[in-house]
BAFI-3210 file (N, C-alpha, C; in Angstrom, 3 decimals, decimal comma, padded with zeros to 6 digits):
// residues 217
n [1|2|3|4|5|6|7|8|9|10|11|12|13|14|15|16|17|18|19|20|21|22|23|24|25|26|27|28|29|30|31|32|33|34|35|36|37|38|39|40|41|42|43|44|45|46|47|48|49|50|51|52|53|54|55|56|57|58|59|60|61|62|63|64|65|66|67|68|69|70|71|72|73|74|75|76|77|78|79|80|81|82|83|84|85|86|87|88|89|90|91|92|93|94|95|96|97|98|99|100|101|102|103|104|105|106|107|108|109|110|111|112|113|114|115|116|117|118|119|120|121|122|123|124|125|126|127|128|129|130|131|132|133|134|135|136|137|138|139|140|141|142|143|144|145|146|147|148|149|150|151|152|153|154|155|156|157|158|159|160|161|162|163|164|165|166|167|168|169|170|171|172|173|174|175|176|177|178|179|180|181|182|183|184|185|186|187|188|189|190|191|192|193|194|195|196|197|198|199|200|201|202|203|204|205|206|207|208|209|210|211|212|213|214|215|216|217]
n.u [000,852|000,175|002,512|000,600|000,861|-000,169|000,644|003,137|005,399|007,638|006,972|006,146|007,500|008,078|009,098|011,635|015,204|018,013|020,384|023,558|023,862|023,337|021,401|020,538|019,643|016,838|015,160|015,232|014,750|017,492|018,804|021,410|023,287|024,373|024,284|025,648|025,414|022,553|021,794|022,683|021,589|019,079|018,711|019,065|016,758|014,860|015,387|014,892|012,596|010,991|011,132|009,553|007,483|006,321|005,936|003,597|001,418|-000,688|-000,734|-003,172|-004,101|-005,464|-004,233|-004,618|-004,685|-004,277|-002,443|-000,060|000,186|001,112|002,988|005,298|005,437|006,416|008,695|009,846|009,801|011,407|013,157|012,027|009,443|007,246|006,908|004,779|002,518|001,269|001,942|002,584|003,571|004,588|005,786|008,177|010,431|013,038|011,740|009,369|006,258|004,699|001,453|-000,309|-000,589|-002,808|-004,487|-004,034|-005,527|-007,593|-006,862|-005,840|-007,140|-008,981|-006,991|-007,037|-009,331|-009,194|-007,180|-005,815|-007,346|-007,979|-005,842|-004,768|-005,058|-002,360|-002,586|-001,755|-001,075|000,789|004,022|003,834|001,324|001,537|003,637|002,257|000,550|001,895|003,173|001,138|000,226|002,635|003,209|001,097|001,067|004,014|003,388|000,900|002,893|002,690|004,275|006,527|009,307|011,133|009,276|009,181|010,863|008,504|006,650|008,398|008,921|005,996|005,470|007,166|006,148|003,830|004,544|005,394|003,165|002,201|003,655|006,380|010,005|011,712|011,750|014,094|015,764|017,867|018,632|016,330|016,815|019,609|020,777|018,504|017,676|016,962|015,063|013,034|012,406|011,203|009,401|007,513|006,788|005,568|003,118|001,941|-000,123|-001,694|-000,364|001,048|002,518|005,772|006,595|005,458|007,852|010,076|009,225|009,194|011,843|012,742|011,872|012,696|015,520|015,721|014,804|016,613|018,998|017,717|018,031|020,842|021,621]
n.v [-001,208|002,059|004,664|007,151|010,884|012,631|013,371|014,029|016,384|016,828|017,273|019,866|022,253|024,755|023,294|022,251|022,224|023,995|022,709|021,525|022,763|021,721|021,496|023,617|026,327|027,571|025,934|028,354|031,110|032,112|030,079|029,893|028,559|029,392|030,268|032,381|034,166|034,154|035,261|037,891|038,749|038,931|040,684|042,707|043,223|043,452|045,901|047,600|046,797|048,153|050,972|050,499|050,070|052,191|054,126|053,109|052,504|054,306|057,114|056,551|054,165|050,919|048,299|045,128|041,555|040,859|042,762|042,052|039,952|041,080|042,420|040,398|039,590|041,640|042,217|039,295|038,310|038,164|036,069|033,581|031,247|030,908|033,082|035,689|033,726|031,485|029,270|026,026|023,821|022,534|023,736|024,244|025,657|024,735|023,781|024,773|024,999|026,328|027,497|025,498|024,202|024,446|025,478|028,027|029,980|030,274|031,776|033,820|035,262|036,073|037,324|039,398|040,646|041,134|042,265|043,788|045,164|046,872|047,904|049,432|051,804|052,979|055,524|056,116|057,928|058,266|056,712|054,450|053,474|052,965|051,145|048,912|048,416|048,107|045,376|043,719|043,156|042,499|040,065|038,219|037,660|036,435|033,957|032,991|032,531|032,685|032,246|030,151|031,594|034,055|035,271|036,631|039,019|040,467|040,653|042,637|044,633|045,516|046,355|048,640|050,382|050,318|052,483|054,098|055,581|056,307|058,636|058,175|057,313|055,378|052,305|050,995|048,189|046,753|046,538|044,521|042,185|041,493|042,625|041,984|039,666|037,175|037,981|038,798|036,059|034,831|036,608|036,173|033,716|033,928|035,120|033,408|032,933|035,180|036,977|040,049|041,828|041,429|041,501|043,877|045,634|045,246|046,277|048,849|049,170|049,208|051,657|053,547|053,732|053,713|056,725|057,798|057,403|058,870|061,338|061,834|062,219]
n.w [000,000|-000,593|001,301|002,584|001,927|003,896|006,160|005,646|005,228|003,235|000,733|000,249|-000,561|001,172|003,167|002,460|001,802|000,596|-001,538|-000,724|001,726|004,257|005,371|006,199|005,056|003,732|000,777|-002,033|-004,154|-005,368|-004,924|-002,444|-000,379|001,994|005,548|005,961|003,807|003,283|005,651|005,643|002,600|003,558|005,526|004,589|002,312|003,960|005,407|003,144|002,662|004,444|003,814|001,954|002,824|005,237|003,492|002,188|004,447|006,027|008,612|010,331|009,693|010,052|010,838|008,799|008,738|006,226|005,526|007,476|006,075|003,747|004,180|004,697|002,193|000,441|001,572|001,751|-000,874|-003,205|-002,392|-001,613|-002,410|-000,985|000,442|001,965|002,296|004,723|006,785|006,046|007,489|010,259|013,622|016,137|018,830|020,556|024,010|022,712|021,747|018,468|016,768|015,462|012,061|010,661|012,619|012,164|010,407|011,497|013,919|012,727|012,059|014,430|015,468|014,566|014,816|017,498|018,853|016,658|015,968|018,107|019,127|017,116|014,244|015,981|018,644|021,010|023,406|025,990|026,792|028,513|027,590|024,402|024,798|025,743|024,072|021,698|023,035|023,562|020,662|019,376|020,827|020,599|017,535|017,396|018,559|017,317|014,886|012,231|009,744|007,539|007,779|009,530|011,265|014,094|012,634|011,321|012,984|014,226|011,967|012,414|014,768|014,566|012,287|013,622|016,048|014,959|014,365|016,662|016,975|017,458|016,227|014,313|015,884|018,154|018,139|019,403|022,264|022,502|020,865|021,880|024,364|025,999|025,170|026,328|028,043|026,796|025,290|027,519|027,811|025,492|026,520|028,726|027,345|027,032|028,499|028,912|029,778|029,597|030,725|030,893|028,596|028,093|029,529|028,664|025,996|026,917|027,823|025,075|023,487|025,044|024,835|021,790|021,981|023,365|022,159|019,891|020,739|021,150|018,886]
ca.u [000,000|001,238|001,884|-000,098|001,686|-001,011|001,362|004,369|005,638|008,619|006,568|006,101|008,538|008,630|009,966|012,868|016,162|018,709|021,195|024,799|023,313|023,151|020,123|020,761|019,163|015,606|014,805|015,276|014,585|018,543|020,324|021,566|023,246|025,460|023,392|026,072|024,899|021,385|021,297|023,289|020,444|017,394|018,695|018,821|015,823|014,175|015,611|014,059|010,917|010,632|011,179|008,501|005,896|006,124|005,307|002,426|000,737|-000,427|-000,479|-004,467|-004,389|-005,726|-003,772|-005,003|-003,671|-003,817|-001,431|000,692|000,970|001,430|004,380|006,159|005,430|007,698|010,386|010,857|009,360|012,716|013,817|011,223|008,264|006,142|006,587|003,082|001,861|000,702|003,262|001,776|004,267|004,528|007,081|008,737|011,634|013,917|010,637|007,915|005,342|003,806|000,259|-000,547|-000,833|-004,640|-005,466|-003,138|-006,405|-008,783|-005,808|-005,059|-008,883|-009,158|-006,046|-007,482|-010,588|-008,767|-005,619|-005,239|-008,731|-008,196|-004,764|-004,391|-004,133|-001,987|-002,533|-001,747|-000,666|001,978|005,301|003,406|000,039|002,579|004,850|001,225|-000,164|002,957|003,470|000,159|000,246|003,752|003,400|-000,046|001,447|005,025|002,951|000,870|003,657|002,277|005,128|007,825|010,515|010,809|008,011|010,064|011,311|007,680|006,336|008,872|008,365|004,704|005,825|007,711|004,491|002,347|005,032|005,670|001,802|002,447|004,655|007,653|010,779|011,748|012,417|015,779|015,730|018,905|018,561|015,607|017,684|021,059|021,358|017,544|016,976|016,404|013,983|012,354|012,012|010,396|007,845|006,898|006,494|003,945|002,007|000,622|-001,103|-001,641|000,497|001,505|004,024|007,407|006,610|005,669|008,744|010,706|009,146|009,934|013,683|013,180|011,367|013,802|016,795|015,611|014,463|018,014|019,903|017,634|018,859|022,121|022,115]
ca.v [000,000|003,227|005,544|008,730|012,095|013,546|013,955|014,189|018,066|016,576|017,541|021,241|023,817|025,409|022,503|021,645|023,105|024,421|021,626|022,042|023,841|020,936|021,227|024,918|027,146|026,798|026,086|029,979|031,637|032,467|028,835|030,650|027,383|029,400|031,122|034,109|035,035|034,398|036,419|039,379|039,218|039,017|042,057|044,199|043,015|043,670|047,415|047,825|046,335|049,003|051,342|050,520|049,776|053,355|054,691|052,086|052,723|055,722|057,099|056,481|053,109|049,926|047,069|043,643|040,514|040,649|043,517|041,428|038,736|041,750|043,086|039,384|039,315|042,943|041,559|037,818|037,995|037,914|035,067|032,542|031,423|030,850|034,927|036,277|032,509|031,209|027,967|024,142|023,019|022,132|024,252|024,254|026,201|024,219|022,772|025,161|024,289|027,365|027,025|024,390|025,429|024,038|026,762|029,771|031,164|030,936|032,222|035,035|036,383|036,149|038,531|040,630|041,357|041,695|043,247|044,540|046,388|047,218|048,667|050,123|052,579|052,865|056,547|055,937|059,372|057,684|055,840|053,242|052,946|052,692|049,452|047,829|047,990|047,106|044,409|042,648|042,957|041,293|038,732|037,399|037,556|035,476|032,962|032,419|032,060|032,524|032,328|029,706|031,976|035,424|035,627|037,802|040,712|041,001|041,560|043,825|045,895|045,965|047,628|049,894|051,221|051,424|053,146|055,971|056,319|056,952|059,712|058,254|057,402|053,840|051,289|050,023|046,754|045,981|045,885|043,301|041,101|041,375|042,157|041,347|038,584|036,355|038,701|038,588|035,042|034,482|037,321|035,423|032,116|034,709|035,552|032,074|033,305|036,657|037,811|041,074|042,848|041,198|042,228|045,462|045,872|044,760|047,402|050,319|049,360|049,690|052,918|054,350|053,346|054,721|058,139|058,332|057,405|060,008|062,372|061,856|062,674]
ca.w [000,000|-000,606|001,945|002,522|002,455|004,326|006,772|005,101|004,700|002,169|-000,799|000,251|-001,106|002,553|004,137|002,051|002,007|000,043|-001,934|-000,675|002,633|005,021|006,429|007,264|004,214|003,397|-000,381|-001,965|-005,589|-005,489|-004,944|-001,556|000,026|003,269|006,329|006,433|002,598|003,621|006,982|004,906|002,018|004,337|006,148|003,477|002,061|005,281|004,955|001,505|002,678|005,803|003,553|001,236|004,226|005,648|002,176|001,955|005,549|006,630|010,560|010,674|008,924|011,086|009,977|009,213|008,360|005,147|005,479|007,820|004,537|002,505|005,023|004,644|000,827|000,209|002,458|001,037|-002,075|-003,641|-001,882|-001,285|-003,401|-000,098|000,949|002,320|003,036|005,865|007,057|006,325|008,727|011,967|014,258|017,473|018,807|021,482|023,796|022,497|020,030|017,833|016,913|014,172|010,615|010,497|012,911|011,729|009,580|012,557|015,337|012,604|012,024|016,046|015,900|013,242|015,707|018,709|019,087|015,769|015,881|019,556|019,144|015,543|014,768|017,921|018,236|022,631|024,131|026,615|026,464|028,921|026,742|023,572|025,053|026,258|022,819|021,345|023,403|023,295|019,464|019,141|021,669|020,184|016,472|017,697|019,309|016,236|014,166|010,945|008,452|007,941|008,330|009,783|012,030|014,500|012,276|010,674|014,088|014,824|011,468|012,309|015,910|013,913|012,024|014,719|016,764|013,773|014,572|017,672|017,426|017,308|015,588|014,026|016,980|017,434|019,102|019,489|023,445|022,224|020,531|022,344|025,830|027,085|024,867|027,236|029,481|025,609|025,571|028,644|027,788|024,368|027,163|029,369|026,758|026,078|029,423|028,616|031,000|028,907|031,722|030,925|027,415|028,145|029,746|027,128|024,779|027,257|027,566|023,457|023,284|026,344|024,577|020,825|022,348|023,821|021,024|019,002|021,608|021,130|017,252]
c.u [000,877|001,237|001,355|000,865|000,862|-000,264|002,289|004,230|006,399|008,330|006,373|007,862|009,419|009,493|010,789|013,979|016,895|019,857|022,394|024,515|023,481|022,501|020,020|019,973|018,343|015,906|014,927|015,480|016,337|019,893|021,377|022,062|023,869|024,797|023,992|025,688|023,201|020,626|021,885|021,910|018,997|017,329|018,504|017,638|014,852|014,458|014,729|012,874|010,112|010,331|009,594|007,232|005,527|005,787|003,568|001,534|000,337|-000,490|-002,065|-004,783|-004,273|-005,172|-004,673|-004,501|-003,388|-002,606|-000,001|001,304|001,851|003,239|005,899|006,497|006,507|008,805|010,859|010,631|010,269|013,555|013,264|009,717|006,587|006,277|004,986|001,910|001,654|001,434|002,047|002,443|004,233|005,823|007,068|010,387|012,319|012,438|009,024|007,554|004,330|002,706|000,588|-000,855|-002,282|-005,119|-004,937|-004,481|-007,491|-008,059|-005,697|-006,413|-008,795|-008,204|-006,492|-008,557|-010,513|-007,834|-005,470|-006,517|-008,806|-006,784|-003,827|-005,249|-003,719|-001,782|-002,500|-000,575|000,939|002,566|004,226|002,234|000,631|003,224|003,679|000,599|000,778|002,941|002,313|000,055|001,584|003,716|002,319|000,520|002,581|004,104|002,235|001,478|003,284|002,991|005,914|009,258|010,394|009,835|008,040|010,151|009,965|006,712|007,262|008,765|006,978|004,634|006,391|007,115|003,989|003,213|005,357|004,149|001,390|003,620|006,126|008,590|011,240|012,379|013,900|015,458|016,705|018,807|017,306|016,322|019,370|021,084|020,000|017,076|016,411|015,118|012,986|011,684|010,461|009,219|006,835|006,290|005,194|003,086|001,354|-000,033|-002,103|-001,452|001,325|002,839|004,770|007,101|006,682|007,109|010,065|010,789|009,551|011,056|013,508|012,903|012,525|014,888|016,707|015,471|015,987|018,945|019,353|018,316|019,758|022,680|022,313]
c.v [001,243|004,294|006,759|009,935|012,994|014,397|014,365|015,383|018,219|017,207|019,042|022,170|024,239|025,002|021,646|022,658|022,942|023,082|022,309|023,078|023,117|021,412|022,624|026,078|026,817|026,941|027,620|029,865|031,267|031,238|029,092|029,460|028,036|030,870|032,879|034,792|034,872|035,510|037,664|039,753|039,608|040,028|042,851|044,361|043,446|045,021|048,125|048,158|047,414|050,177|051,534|050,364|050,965|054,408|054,197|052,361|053,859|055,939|056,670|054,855|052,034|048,889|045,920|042,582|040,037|041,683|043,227|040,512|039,551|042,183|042,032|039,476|040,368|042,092|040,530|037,357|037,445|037,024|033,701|032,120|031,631|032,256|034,891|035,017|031,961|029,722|026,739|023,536|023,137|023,431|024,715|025,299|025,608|023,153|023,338|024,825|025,967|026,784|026,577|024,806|025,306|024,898|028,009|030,921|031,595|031,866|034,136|036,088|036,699|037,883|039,606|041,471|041,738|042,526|044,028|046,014|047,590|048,685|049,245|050,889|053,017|054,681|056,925|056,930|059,028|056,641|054,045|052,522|052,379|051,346|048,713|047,540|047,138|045,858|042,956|042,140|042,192|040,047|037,687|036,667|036,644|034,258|031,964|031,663|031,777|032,114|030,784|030,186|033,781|036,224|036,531|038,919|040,798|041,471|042,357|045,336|046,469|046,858|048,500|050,744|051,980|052,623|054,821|056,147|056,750|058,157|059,227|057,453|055,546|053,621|050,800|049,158|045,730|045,612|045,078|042,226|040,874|041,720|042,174|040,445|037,237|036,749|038,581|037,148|034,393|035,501|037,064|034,419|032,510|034,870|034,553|032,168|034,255|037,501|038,677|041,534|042,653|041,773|043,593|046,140|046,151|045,690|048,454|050,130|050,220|051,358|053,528|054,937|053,953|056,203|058,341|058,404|059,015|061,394|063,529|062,521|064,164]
c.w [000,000|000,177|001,651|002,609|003,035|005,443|007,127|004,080|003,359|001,043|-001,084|000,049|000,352|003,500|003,724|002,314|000,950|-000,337|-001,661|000,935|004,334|006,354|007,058|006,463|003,475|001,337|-000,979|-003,644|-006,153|-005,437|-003,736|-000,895|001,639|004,030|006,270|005,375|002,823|004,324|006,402|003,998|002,678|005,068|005,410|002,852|003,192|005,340|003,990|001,805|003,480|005,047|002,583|001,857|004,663|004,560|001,425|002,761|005,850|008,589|010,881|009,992|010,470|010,258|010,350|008,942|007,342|004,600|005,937|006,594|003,797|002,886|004,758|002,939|000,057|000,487|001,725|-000,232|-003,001|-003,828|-001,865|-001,767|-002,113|000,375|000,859|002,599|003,804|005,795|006,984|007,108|010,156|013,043|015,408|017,543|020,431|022,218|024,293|021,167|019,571|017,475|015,796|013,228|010,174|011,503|012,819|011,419|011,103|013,642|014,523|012,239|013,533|016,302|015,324|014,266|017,079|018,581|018,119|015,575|016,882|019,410|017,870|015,267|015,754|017,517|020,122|022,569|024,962|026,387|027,078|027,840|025,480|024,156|025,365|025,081|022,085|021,628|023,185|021,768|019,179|019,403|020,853|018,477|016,535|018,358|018,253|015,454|012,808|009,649|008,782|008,296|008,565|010,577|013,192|014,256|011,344|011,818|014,642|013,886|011,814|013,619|015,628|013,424|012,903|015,714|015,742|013,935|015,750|017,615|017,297|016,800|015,178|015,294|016,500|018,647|018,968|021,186|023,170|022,197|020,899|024,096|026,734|025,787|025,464|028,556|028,119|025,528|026,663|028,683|026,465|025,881|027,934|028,700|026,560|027,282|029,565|029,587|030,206|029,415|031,003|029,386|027,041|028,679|029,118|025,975|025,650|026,847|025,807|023,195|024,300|025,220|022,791|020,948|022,924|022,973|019,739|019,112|021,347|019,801|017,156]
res [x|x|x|x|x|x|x|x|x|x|x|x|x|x|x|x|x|x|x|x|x|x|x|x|x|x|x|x|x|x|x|x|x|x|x|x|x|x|x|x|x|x|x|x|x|x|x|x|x|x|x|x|x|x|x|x|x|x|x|x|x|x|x|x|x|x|x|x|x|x|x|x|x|x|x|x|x|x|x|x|x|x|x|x|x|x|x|x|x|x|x|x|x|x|x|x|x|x|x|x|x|x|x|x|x|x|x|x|x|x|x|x|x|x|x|x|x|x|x|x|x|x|x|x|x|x|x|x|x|x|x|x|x|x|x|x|x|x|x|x|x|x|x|x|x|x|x|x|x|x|x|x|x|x|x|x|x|x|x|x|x|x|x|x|x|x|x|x|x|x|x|x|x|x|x|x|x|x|x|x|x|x|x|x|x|x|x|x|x|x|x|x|x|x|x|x|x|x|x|x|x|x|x|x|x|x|x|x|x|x|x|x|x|x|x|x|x]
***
């Protein structure tokens, strides 16, 4: 009898990889087989894309999730035939499990009518009201996990938006991803409670730490 691939990903695009890559560089337009030419293109591309999003959005615009696809689709279009698609695979990171790709559409309408309705346009007066919107809108969107790759820096451009609709200046989240990434972590792990704080926290440091650097210029 022959088996089923019902539950075999093998046959999807998304969940192959790159020949000559070993096991490290997904499938890609470009033949891209070595992460350090990957993570170089996807940055810049991710530059581009920011660029072209803040020309796209305006400060009164309520995003939805088809804007979220649209946000991935700029960025990796270039790179990856699945850009702006919603993941058929399964995925875990060390020993968490993201939500299942059979309920992405219902998890990402849910988001569409909560958070994104609730707190978009984020047009919140204070730094605190600003990192609580933020935060709930990131945390819910990383938890999802909508994409196969990149699901991270497309919720962080989309805090970048709403924060230029708040008043102020592109996020830098380098104290995100470098010296509280681990206070980061553990406020993705709260949110599958919806324990917001450590998140919110998380976004002050960021907002603090951009308003100081603007400062400084």
């Amino acid at each position: 009898m022959k088996k089923s691939n019902r539950y075999n990903t093998a046959h999807l695009v998304e969940d192959q990889y790159e020949p000559g890559s070993n096991g490290q560089v997904l499938k890609n337009k470009l033949g891209i087989a070595t992460t350090s030419e990957m993570n170089k293109l996807e940055k810049e591309e991710q530059l581009r894309a920011l660029d072209e999003l803040t020309d796209i959005f305006e400060k009164d615009h309520r995003f939805s999730v088809a804007d979220i696809c649209k946000m991935h689709k700029i960025w990796l279009r270039n790179i990856y035939e699945w850009a702006g698609k919603y993941r058929q695979v399964k995925m875990s990171k060390e020993d968490f499990t993201f939500a299942f790709p059979e309920q992405i559409p219902k998890l990402m309408t849910e988001f569409e009518k909560g958070p994104l309705r609730e707190f978009t346009p984020c047009h919140f007066k204070t730094h605190a009201e600003i990192a609580k919107a933020l935060a709930i809108v990131h945390t819910e969107l990383v938890l999802i996990h909508p994409f196969r790759e990149g699901n991270g820096r497309v919720a962080r451009m989309l805090a970048i938006l709403m924060a230029i609709q708040a008043g102020l200046p592109p996020l830098d989240f380098g104290v995100m991803i470098d010296e509280e990434k681990e206070k980061y972590i553990k406020a993705i792990h709260a949110g599958v409670e919806r324990n917001y704080e450590p998140m919110g926290k998380v976004f002050t440091s960021v907002i603090r730490k951009t308003l100081r650097a603007r400062e400084q210029q």
